[in-house]
N, C-alpha and C positions, 0 to 999 in steps of 0.2 A: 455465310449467314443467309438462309432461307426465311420468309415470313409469307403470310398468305394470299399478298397479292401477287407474290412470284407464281407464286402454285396459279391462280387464278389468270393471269397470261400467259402462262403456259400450256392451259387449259383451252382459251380461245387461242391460241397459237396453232393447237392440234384441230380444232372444230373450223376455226376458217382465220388461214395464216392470213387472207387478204386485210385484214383487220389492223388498223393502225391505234393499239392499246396503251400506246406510250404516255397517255395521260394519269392513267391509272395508277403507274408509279406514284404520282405526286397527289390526285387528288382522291386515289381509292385508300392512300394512307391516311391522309387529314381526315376522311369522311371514320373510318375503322378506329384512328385514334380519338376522333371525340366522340364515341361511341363507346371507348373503354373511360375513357376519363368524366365521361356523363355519368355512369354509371357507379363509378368509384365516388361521383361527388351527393349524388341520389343518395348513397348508401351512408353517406357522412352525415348528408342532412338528417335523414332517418333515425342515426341514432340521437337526435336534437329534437326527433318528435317532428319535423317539420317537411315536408315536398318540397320540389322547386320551386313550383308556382307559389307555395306561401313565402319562402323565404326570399324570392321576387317583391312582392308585395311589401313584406316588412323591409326589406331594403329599401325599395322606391318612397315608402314614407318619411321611413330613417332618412335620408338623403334629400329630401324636397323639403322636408322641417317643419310642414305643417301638415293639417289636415287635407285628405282627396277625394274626391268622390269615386263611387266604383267606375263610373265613364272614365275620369282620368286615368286611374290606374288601369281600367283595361291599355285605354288608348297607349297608356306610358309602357307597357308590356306587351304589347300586339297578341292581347289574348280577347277571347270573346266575351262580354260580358257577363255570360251567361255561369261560367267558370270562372270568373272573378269573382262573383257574388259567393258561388260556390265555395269556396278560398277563403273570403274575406267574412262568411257564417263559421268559418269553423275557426279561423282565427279570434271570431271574438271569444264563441266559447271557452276557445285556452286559454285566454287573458290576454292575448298579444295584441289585442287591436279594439278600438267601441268604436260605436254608432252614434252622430250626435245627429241633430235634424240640422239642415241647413240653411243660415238668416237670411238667405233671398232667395231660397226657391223649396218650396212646403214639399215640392214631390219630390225630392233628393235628400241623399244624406251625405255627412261625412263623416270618411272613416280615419282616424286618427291612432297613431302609436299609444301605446300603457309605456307605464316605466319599466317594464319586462320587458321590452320591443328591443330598446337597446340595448340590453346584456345578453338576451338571443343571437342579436344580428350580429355582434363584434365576434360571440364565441363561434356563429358559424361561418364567419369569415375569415376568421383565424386557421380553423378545421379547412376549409376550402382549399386557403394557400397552401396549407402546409400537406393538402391530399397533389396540388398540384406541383409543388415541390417534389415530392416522394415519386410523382411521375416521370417528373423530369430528369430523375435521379441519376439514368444509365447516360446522359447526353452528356462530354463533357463541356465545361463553360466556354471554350474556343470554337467549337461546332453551335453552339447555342445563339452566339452572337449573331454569326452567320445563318443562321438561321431565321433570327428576330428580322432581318435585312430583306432577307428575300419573302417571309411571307407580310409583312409591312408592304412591300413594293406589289405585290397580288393583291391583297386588302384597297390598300388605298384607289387599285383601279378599277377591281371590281365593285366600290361605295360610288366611283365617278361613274360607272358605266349603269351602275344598276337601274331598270327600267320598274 
């Protein structure tokens, strides 16, 4: 079984063997896989009428339990505010979200869930799991374990190391 990051060291194998590409096994796949799996999850939201970044947004509301301001929710999403706002005009449009003013400070607002917010967010989460299920389909559950293990063991050092 061949896949494309075989082809792709093989490739720099022939342009310049002094190349040590042994990394790419491991993290040219991670990068290629949530690339497919972004994509497959895009597409899910899409047919829910919703992007990432909104369904970002109606989660982090859904889940914090009250009303945010678009500062928080940028900050809570490491997006710009500028795109939050963005996001969070077309959200109210659809119903999924209002604007109320907010009682200590006149130049802010908060944006708060509708009663739509939550039967969006469970059914696109639902749709999520079940698109990441469907991905994960060819692994079997003995490999998967093993799997959970060692990228855990990566994760957790790259969260302590990060700069």
């Amino acid at each position: 079984m061949s896949d494309g990051i075989d082809d792709l060291r093989r490739q720099w194998a022939q342009i310049a063997p002094e190349l040590d590409t042994s990394s790419v096994d491991i993290v040219g796949r991670i990068l290629r896989l949530a690339q497919i799996l972004h994509a497959r999850m895009d597409a899910a939201l899409l047919e829910l009428g919703l992007t990432r970044g909104e369904f970002d947004i109606l989660s982090l509301l859904l889940r914090s339990g009250r009303a945010l301001t678009a500062s928080d929710l940028a900050t809570g999403l490491h997006t710009s505010p500028a795109g939050t706002t963005k996001r969070i005009k077309k959200l109210v449009a659809n119903g999924f979200a209002t604007r109320q003013s907010h009682p200590a400070d006149a130049r802010s607002v908060l944006v708060a869930p509708t009663p739509a917010t939550s039967a969006v967010v469970h059914t696109a989460v639902q749709t999520l799991f079940r698109v990441e299920s469907d991905f994960l389909h060819a692994l079997p559950q003995p490999q998967r374990a093993g799997l959970v293990d060692a990228l855990r063991q990566l994760l957790v050092h790259a969260e302590q190391t990060q700069r």
